[in-house]
C-alpha positions as CSV (number, residue, x, y, z in Angstrom):
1,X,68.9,-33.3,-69.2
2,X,66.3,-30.8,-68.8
3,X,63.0,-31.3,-66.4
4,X,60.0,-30.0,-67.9
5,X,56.6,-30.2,-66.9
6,X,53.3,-30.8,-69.5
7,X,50.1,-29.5,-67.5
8,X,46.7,-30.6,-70.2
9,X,43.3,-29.9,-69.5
10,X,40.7,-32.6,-70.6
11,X,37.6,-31.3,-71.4
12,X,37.9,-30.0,-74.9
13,X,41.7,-30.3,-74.6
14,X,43.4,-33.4,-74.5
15,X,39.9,-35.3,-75.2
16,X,38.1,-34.8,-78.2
17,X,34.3,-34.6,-78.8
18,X,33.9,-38.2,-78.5
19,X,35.5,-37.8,-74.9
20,X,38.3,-40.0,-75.7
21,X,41.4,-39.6,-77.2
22,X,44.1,-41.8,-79.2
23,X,45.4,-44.1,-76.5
24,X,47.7,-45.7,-78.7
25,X,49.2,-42.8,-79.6
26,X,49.5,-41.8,-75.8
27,X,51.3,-44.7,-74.8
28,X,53.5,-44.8,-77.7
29,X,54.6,-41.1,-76.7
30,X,54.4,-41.7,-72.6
31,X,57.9,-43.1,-72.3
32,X,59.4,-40.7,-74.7
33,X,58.5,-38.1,-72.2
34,X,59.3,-40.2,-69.1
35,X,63.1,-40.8,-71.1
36,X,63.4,-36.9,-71.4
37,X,62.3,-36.2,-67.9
38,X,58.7,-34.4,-68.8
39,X,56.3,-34.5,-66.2
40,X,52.7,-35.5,-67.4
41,X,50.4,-33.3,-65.3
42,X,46.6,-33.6,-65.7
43,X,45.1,-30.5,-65.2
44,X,40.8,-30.5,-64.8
45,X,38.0,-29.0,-63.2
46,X,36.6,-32.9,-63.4
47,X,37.0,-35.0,-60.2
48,X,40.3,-36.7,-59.1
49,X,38.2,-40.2,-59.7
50,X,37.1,-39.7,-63.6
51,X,40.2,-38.0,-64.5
52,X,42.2,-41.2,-62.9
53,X,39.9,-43.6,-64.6
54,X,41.2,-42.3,-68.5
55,X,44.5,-43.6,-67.6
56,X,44.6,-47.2,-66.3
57,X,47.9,-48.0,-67.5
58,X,49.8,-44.6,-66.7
59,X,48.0,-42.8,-63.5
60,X,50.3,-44.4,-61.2
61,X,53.6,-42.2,-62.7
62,X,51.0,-39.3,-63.2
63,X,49.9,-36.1,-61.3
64,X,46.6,-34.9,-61.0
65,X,45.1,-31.8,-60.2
66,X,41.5,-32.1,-59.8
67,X,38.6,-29.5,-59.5
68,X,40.2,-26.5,-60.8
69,X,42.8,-27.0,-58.7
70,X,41.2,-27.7,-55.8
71,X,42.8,-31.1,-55.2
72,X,46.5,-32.0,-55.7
73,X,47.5,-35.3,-56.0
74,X,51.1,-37.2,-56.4
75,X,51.2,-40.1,-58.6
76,X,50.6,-42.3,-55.5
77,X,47.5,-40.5,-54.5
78,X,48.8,-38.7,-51.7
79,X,47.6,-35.1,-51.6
80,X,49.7,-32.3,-51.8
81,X,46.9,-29.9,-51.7
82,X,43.3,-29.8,-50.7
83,X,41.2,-26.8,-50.8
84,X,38.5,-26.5,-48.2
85,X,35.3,-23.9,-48.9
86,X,34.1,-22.1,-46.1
87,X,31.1,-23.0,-44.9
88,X,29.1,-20.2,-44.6
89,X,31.0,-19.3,-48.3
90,X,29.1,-23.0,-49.4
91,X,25.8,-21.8,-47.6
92,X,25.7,-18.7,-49.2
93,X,26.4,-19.6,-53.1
94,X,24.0,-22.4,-52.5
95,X,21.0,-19.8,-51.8
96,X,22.2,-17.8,-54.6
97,X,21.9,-20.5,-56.6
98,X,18.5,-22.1,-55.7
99,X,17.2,-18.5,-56.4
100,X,17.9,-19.3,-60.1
101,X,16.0,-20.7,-62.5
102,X,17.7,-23.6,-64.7
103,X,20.3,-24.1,-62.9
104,X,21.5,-27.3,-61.3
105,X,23.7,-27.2,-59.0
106,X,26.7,-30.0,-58.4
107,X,28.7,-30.1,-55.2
108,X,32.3,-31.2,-55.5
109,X,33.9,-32.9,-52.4
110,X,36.7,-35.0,-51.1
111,X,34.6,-38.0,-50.8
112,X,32.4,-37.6,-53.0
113,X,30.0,-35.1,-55.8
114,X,26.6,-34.4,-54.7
115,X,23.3,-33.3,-56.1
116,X,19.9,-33.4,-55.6
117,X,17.4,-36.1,-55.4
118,X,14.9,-34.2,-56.6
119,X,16.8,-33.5,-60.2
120,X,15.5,-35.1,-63.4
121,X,17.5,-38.6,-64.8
122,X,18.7,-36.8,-67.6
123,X,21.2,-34.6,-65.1
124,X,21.3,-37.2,-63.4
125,X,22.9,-39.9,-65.6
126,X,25.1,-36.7,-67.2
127,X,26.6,-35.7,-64.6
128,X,27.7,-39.4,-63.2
129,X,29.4,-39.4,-66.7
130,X,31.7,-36.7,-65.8
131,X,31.4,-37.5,-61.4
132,X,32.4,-41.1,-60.8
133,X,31.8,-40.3,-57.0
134,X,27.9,-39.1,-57.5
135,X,25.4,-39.5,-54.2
136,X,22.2,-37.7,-54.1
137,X,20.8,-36.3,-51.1
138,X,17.3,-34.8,-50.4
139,X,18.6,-31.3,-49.0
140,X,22.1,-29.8,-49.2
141,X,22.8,-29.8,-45.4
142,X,22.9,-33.5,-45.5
143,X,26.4,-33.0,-47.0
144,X,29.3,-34.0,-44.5
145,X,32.0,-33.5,-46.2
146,X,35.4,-30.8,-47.2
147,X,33.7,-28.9,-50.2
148,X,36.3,-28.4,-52.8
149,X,34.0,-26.3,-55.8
150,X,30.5,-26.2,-56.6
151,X,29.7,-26.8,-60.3
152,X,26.5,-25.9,-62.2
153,X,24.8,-26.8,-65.4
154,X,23.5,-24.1,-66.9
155,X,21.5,-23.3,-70.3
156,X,24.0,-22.9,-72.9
157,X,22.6,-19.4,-74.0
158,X,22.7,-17.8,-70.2
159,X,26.0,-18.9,-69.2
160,X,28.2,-15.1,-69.8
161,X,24.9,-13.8,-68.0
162,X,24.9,-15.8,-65.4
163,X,28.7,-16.0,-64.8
164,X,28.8,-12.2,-64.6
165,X,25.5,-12.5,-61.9
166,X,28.0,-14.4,-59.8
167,X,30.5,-12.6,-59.9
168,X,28.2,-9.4,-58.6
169,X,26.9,-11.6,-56.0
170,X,29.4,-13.9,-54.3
171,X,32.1,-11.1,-54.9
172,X,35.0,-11.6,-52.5
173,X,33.5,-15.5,-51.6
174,X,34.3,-17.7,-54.7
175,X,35.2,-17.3,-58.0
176,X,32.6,-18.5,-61.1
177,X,34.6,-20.0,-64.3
178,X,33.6,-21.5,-67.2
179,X,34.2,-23.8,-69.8
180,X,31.6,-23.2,-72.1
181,X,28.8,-25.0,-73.4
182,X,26.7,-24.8,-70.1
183,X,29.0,-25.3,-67.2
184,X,30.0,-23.0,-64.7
185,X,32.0,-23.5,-61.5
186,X,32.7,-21.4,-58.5
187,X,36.4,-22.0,-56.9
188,X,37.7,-20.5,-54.2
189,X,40.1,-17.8,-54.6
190,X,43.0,-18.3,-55.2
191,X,42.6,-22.0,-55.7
192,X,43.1,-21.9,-59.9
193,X,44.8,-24.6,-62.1
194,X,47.8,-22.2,-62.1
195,X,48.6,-22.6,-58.4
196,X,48.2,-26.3,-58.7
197,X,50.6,-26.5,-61.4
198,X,53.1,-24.1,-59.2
199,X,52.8,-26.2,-56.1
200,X,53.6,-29.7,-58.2
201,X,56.3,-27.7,-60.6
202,X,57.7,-26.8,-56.6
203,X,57.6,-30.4,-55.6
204,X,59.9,-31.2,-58.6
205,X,61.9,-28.3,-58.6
206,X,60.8,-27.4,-62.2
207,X,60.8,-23.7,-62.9
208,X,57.8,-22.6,-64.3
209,X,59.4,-21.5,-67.4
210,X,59.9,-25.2,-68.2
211,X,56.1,-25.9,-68.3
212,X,53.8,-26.4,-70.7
213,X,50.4,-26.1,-70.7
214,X,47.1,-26.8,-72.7
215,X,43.7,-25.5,-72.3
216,X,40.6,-24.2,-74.4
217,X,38.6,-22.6,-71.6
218,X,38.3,-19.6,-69.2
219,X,39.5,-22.4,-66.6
220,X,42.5,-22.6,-68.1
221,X,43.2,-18.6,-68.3
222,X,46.1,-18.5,-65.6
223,X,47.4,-21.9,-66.7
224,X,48.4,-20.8,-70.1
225,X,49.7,-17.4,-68.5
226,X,51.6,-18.0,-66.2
227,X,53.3,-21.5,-68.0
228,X,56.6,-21.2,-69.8
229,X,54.4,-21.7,-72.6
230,X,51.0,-22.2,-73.5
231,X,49.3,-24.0,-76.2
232,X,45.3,-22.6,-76.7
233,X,43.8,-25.3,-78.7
234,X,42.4,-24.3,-82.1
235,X,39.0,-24.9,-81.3
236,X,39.2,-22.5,-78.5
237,X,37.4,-19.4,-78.5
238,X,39.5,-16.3,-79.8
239,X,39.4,-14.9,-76.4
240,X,41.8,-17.9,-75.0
241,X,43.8,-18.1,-78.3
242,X,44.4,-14.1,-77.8
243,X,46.0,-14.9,-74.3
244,X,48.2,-18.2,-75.1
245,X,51.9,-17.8,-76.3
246,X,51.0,-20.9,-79.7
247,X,47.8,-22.4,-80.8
248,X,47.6,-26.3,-81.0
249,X,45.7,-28.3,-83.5
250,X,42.0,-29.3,-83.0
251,X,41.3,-31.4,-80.3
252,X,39.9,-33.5,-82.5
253,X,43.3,-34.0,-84.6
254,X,45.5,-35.2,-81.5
255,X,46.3,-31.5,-81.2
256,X,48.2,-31.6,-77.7
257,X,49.5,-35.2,-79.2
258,X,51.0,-33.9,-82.2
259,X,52.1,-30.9,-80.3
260,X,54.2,-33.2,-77.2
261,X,55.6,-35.2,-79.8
262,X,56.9,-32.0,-81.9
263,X,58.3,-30.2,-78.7
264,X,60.2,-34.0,-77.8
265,X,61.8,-33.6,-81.1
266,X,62.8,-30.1,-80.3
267,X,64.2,-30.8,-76.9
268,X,66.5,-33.8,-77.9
């Protein structure tokens, strides 16, 4: 029997717009994949916490690669792979991006997420929806911690301009992505979803032309190239649906769902 490897993205991916997706469905499909040796790999720029917290009755047979692939995690929760941003890298992105207005800044960590004190409720209270781990801190060099990303909200209407800003000023230090609607994060080179997904396929001797992989954003760019195949979603912008090898239904319509249950019937 085959080993394959399924690699989903969550945000606009395997979730739909009510940030949820058909559990019953899931865990109908779950131990078909487990019987035909697929690997289900969660793939996200969200932290290792939240993304854990979707599955309560699966995480402890799944992989997670968390923060863009900053952290790699076995079923167990033993990392495979931590990334680790330089400091003066994390000193010097942070200026940049106090010098910009409407911006608010997120810190990704090991331990923990991190933003300001001084930033309304609102941001507050969103970004806890997406950071499980959230402290606030009155300055940034309060932070003791491994930095793994920084993450930004951003207005929804500046994001391509400020994405190419960053990429003129922290050229050579860290890498800015986006998922659209708002959000922008910086990773370190080298450090995307892709190479996560390489490093677990290597742990289970899967060859990357048996993997799979789902995505809707520019966050998910090397994913979908460099997997055996991969699935843009159809709500995905044009320019990610030009660069995938299918397009999956809606995320809205169980699209990676429907799409796993048509590739089982395929590979029995």
């Amino acid at each position: 029997m085959t080993k394959r490897l399924v690699a989903v993205d969550m945000d606009g991916t395997f979730l739909n717009s009510q940030q949820d997706f058909d559990r019953h469905y899931f865990l109908d499909l779950y131990p078909r994949m487990q019987q035909e040796q697929v690997t289900f790999v969660v793939a996200s720029g969200n932290q290792d916490a939240q993304l854990r917290a979707f599955f309560p009755h699966t995480a402890d047979s799944i992989w997670f690669v968390s923060d863009n692939g900053a952290l790699v995690k076995r079923p167990d929760q033993t990392v495979v792979y931590s990334a680790k941003m330089a400091p003066s890298v994390y000193q010097h992105a942070i200026r940049v991006l106090e010098q910009l207005k409407d911006v608010h800044p997120i810190v990704s960590a090991v331990k923990s997420a991190y933003i300001l004190a001084s930033e309304p409720q609102s941001f507050a209270e969103m970004t806890g929806r997406y950071y499980y781990k959230l402290q606030q801190v009155a300055q940034w060099d309060e932070i003791k911690d491994t930095v793994l990303k920084l993450g930004m909200s951003v207005p929804d209407d500046q994001t391509a301009n400020i994405v190419n800003l960053l990429r003129t000023e922290l050229k050579d230090e860290l890498i800015p992505v986006s998922s659209g609607h708002g959000d922008i994060d910086l990773i370190i080179p080298h450090t995307h979803k892709a190479n996560a997904i390489k490093q677990v396929a290597n742990q289970l001797a899967i060859p990357m032309t048996n993997v799979v992989a789902f995505g809707d954003g520019g966050n998910d760019v090397e994913m979908l190239k460099e997997a055996g195949q991969g699935f843009a979603m159809a709500n995905a912008p044009q320019a990610i649906q030009a660069i995938a090898d299918d397009v999956a239904p809606d995320h809205n319509q169980n699209g990676v769902l429907v799409t796993i249950e048509n590739l089982l019937n395929q590979w029995r």
